[in-house]
N, C-alpha and C positions, 0 to 999 in steps of 0.2 A: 517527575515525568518518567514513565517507563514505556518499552514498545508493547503495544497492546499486541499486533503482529508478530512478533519475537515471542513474545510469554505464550501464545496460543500453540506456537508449536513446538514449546519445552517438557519434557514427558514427566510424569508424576502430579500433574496437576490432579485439580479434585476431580471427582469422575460426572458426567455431565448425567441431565434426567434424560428418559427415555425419549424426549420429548429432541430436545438438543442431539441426541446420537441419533434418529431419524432422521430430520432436517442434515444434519451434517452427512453421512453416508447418502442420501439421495442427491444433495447438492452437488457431492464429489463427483458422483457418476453422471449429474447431468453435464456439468463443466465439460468433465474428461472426454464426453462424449459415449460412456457405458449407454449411455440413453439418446440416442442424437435427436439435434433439435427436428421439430416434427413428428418425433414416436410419442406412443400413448405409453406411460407408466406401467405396471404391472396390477391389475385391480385389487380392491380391498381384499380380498381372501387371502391371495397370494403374499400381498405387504405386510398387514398381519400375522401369518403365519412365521416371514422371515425375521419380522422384528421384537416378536411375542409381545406387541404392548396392545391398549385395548384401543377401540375402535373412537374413542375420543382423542389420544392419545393422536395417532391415525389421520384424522379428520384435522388437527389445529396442527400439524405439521405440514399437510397440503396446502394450510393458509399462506402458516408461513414463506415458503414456497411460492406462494403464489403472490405474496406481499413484494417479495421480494425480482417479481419479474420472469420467473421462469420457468413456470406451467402457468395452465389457465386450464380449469374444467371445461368439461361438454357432456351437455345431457346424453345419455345414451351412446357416450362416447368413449367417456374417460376422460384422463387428465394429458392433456397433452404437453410436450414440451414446446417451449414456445423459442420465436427464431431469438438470437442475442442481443439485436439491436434494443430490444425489450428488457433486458435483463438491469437490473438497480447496478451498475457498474462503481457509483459510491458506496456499497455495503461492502461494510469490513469481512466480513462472511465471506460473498463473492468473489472479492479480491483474493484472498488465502487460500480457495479452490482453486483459483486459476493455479497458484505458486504451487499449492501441496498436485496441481494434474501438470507439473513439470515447465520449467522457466521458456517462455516463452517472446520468442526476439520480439514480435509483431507488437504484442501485449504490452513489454516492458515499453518498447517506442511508443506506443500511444499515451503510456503513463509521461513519458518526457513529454509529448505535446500539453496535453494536461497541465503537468506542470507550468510549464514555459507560457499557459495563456492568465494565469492566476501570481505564481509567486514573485517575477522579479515585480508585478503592479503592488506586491505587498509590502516588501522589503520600500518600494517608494514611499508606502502610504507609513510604515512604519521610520523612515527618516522624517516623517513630519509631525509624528505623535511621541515618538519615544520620548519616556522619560530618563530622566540619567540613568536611574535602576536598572531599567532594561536594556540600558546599552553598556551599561556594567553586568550585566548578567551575559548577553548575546557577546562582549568579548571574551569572558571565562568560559564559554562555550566552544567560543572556536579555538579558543588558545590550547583547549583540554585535547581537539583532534589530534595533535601534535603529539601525545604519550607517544612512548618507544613500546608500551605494552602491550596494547593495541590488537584484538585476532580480526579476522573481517566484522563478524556479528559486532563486537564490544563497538567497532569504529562505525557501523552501522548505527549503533545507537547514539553514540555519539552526535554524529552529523544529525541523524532524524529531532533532536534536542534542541539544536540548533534552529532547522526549519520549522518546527514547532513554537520555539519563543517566536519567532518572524510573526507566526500567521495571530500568536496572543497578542503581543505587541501593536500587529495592524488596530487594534482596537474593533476591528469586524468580523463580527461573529460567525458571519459566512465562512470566510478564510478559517477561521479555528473547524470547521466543519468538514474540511479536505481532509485534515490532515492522516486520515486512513490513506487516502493515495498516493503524499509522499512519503508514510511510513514502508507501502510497498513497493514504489519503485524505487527507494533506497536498499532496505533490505533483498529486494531479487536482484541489484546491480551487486552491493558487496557479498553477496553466496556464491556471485561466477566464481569468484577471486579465490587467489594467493593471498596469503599473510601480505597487509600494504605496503607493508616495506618493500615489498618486490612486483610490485602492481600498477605501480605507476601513479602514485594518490600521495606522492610526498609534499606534495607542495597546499595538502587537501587544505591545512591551518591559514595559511598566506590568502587561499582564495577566499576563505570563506570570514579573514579579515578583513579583508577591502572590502567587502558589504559592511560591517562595522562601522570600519571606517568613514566610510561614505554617511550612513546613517549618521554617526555620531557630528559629522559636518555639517546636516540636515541638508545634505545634496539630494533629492528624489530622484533624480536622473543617472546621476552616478551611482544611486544603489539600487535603479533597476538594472543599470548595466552590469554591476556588478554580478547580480545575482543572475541574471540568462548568462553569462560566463561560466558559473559553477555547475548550471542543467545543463547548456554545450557541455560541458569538460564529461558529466556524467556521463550521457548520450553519446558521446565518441567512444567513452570507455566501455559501453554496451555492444557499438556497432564493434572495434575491436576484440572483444572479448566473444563472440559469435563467431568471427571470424578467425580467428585461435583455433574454436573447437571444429569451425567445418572441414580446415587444412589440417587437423590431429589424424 
């Protein structure tokens, strides 16, 4: 398992088609707001011009765009950006604009509700399916947070490993389908951060054992508690960590 979200925004990767740097340069600006919602795009002359690819090119990068929630054409109108309620907020795309148009308190909070209405019902359903394997794997997982080596990012992956075997384990496909949304509200919680040694995350191994635990007991109840314990404990470290930077 690796974070799909992390490796997207490590540089040297291969270089994307024109097709991909379209869509992504437009998506950024509609997020950030370069384009706010309700404005008309800039028409085809202009598009092309700035992005020198051809008018097919062009046209299947509006779709995409448009697949994805956040324009809608209009005849004789143009492409409009469309309001956010609208917008596919499970594409992995979307979510990484929001992070790359800068971390955002409201954002990261709805991602903990998110969480919190899906994962601790998974970690139950997965105390009643886990096989040994998996509960031998989800403890070498939690046990790993604990390295002294640890930067924010590495411990980010870490944890995200974690919540990942949970949603495989659940045995429901749906749940493995989230998991772009706890990859980003893990990854945008540990970027606020200090190195976790000093961030207040020392105990991250212990919490995220008592889910284990509990599973390996096949308590469902004790490992949904368990786990809305560890989205609280994030979620306070959110609300605290905004709070830091407003009194900086």
């Amino acid at each position: 398992m690796r974070s799909r979200w992390l490796d997207t925004r490590e540089p040297g990767g291969k270089s994307r088609t024109s097709h991909a740097q379209v869509v992504d340069d437009l998506g950024k600006a509609i997020v950030s707001g370069v384009f706010p919602i309700g404005s008309i795009l800039p028409g085809d002359g202009e598009l092309l011009e700035r992005f020198k690819v051809s008018r097919t090119v062009l046209r299947e990068s509006m779709k995409t765009l448009a697949a994805k929630g956040l324009v809608v054409p209009r005849a004789r109108v143009g492409t409009r950006v469309t309001e956010r309620i609208h917008w596919n907020m499970f594409d992995n795309e979307v979510l990484n604009w929001h992070f790359e148009s800068g971390i955002n308190k409201e954002f990261l909070l709805h991602l903990y509700d998110i969480r919190m209405a899906f994962e601790p019902f998974a970690a139950g359903l997965v105390a009643q399916r886990a096989s040994p394997e998996d509960i031998d794997l989800l403890r070498r997982l939690a046990a790993s947070m604990a390295a002294a080596h640890h930067t924010p990012d590495s411990l980010a992956v870490a944890d995200l490993h974690f919540h990942l075997a949970i949603t495989e384990a659940s045995g429901n496909p749906f749940m493995r389908s989230l998991g772009g949304l706890i990859e980003a509200a893990l990854v945008g919680m540990f970027r606020m951060s200090a190195p976790p040694a000093s961030n207040g995350f020392g105990n991250i191994a212990d919490t995220h054992m008592a889910i284990v635990d509990a599973i390996a007991a096949g308590d469902s109840a004790a490992a949904h508690k368990a786990m809305e314990f560890v989205i609280n404990d994030g979620r306070r470290y959110v609300l605290r960590a905004f709070e830091a930077l407003a009194e900086a």
